[in-house]
Every structure is written in structure tokens, then in C-alpha cells.
C-alpha positions in Angstrom: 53.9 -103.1 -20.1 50.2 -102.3 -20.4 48.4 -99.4 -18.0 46.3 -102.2 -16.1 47.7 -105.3 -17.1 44.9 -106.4 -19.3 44.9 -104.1 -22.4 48.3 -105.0 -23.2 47.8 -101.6 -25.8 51.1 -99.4 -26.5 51.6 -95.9 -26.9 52.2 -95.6 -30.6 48.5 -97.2 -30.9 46.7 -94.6 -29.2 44.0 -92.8 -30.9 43.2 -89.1 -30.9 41.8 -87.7 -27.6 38.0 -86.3 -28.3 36.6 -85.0 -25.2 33.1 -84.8 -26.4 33.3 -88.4 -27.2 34.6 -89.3 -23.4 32.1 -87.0 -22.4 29.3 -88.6 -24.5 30.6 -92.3 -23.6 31.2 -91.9 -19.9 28.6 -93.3 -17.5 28.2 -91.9 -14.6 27.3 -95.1 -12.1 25.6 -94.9 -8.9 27.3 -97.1 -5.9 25.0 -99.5 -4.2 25.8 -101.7 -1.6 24.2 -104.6 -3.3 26.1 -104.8 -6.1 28.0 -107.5 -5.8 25.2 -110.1 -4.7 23.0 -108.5 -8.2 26.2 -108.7 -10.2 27.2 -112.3 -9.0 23.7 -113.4 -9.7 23.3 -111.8 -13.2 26.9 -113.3 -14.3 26.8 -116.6 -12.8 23.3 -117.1 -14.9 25.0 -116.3 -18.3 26.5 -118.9 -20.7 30.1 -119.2 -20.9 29.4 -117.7 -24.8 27.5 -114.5 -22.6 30.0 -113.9 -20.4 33.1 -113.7 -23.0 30.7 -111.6 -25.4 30.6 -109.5 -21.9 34.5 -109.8 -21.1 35.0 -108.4 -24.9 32.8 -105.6 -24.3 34.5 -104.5 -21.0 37.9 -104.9 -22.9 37.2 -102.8 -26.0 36.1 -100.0 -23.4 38.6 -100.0 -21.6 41.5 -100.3 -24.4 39.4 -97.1 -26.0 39.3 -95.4 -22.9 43.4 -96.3 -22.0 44.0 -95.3 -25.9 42.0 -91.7 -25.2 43.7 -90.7 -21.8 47.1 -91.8 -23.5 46.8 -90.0 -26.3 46.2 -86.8 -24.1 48.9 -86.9 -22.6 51.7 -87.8 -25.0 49.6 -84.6 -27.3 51.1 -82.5 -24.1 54.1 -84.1 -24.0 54.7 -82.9 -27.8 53.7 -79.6 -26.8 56.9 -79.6 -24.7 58.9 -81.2 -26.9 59.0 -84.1 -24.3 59.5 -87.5 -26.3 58.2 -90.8 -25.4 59.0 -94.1 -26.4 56.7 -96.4 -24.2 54.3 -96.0 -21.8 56.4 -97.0 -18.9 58.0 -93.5 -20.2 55.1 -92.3 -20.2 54.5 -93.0 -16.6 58.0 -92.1 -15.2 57.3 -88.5 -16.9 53.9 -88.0 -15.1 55.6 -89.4 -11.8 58.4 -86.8 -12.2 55.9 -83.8 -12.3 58.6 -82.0 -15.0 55.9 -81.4 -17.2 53.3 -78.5 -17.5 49.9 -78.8 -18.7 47.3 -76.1 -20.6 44.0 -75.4 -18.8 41.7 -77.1 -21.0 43.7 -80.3 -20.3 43.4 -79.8 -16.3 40.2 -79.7 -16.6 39.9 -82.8 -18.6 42.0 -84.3 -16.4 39.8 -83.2 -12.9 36.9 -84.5 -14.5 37.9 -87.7 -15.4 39.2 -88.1 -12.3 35.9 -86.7 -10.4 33.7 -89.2 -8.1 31.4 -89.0 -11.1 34.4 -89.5 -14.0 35.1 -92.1 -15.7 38.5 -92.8 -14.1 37.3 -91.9 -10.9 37.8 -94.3 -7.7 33.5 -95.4 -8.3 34.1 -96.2 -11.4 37.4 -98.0 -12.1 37.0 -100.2 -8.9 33.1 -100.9 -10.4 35.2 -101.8 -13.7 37.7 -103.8 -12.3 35.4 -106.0 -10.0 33.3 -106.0 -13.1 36.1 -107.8 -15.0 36.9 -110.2 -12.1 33.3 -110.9 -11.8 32.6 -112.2 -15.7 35.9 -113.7 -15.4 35.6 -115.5 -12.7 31.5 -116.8 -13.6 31.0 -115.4 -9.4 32.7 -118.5 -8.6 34.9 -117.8 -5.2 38.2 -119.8 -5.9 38.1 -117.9 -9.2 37.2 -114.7 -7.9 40.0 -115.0 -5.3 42.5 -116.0 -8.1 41.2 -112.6 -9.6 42.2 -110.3 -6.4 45.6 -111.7 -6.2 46.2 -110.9 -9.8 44.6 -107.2 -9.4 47.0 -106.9 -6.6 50.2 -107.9 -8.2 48.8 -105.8 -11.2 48.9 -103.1 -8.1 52.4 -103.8 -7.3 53.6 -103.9 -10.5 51.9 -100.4 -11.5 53.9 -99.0 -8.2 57.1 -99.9 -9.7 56.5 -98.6 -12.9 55.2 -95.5 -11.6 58.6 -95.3 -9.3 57.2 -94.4 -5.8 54.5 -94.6 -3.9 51.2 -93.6 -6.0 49.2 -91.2 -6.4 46.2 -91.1 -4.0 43.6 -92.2 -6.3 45.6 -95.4 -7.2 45.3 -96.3 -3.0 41.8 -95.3 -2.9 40.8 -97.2 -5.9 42.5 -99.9 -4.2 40.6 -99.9 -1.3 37.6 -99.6 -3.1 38.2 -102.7 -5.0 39.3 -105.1 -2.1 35.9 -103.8 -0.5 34.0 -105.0 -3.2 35.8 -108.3 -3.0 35.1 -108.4 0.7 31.6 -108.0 -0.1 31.3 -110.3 -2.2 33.0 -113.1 -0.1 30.0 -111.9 2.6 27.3 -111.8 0.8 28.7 -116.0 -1.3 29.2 -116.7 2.5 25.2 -115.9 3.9 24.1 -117.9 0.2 
């Protein structure tokens, strides 16, 4: 199973975790409320050719970034002699909590997860609406199409994970379906 049902990427294919290079690649994005309406415009002027060129570009970051926190944490897993076979592994280990991690890789971890990091609520829900959007062209049938399949891809992360996740995962949720509700208003007042 891939991490968010569009990298489709396995564990044994994960490249070395560099935190200067997460560091240097992350962007730290500034919410607007507008975003949506200038996103839906931008995207629904660009050629079908501009908007896969887009989709690729959106992919390959986010297969790199999967690949990087992966790799991180099957290095710790080594560390305690804890072997994994797959990612869903992967996940039912981190679900457990039987696992200790160093310092430097808690803090990693905290900023990446930040409201400024990368995997942060912000950013991931700007990602995945992002995806939806150049998917989709902005057009609403699509775009609706695209929430159900981000929220069966939410269901389906639950039950790997085992239980009820963790509180980013609802937030991040949230955050997503809010930009979808936006989006829905602002295609509505058009």
C-alpha cells in the first residue's frame, strides 16, 4: 500500500534521509483565504500538456519527500534492531509506540510536523488540494470525484494505521475538506 495512495513507492526504495536537503527543499507557504479561487483560475487556464507537466512535478515531490521521511524511520528502526518488511509494517510499528527514537530524530520529526514544516497540517492539505486541483482542470464534478477519493484514501490510511489517528491526520483532514468547501463557494458566486 502506498503512504497516500498516489506514490504507490515501497519501503525498500527509499533513499537516504538528508536533513539539510529537506531543510533546503521545504517551502514554507503562507495560508490565504483566496487560494482556491487564484488556484482554480491559474489551473483551469493551463493546457492539458501544463497541467500533467504540473501533476509530475507535484508527484516527484512528494515520492522524494515520502522516500526521505521513510527512510528515517526504518534507519531508527535498524538502530533497534526492529525489521520491516513493508510499509504497512512500517506503520503498525509507529502505531504501536514500541519504538524509541534519538534526539536529533525528534527534532526532525517536530519540525516537519511544525505549522511551518513540510508535513505540517498547512502544507499537506495545500498539497493535496493542490493535486485535486491540476487533476481535476478546477472542474467541480472532477473536483468532487477528487474529495471522495482523498477520503477513502483517509479511510484506508485509518486501517492501516490500526486505530484512530493521530491528531495531525484529523486536522489535516479538516483542513482539506475546508479547502474543498471553499472552493465549491467561491465556483458557486462565478
Amino acid at each position: 500500500m502506498s503512504v497516500n495512495g498516489i506514490t504507490g513507492t515501497k519501503a525498500a526504495e527509499y533513499a537516504a534521509y538528508n536533513k539539510s536537503d529537506v531543510k533546503n527543499q521545504t517551502e514554507k507557504k503562507e495560508s490565504s483565504n483566496d487560494t482556491a479561487a487564484v488556484y482554480k483560475s491559474s489551473v483551469s487556464k493551463m493546457s492539458d500538456a501544463e497541467r500533467s507537466e504540473l501533476v509530475k512535478k507535484l508527484k516527484q515531490d512528494a515520492e522524494a519527500r515520502v522516500a526521505q521521511m521513510q527512510s528515517l524511520v526504518t534507519d531508527m528502526f535498524k538502530k533497534q534492531g526492529i525489521a520491516i518488511g513493508t510499509a504497512d509494517d512500517m506503520w503498525k510499528v509507529l502505531a504501536s509506540g514500541k519504538f524509541s527514537a534519538d534526539p536529533a530524530t525528534i527534532a526532525q520529526a517536530k519540525e516537519d510536523i511544525s505549522e511551518d514544516g513540510y508535513w505540517g497540517v498547512e502544507q499537506t492539505s495545500q498539497r493535496i488540494f493542490d493535486f485535486a486541483m491540476a487533476l481535476s482542470g478546477g472542474d467541480e464534478e472532477q473536483m468532487k470525484k477528487m474529495q471522495e477519493a482523498f477520503e477513502k484514501g483517509f479511510a484506508q490510511a485509518t486501517g492501516t494505521w490500526g486505530k484512530e489517528l493521530p491528531d495531525i491526520s484529523n486536522k489535516t483532514y479538516d483542513a482539506v475538506t475546508s479547502k474543498f468547501e471553499e472552493f465549491y463557494k467561491e465556483n458557486k458566486a462565478e
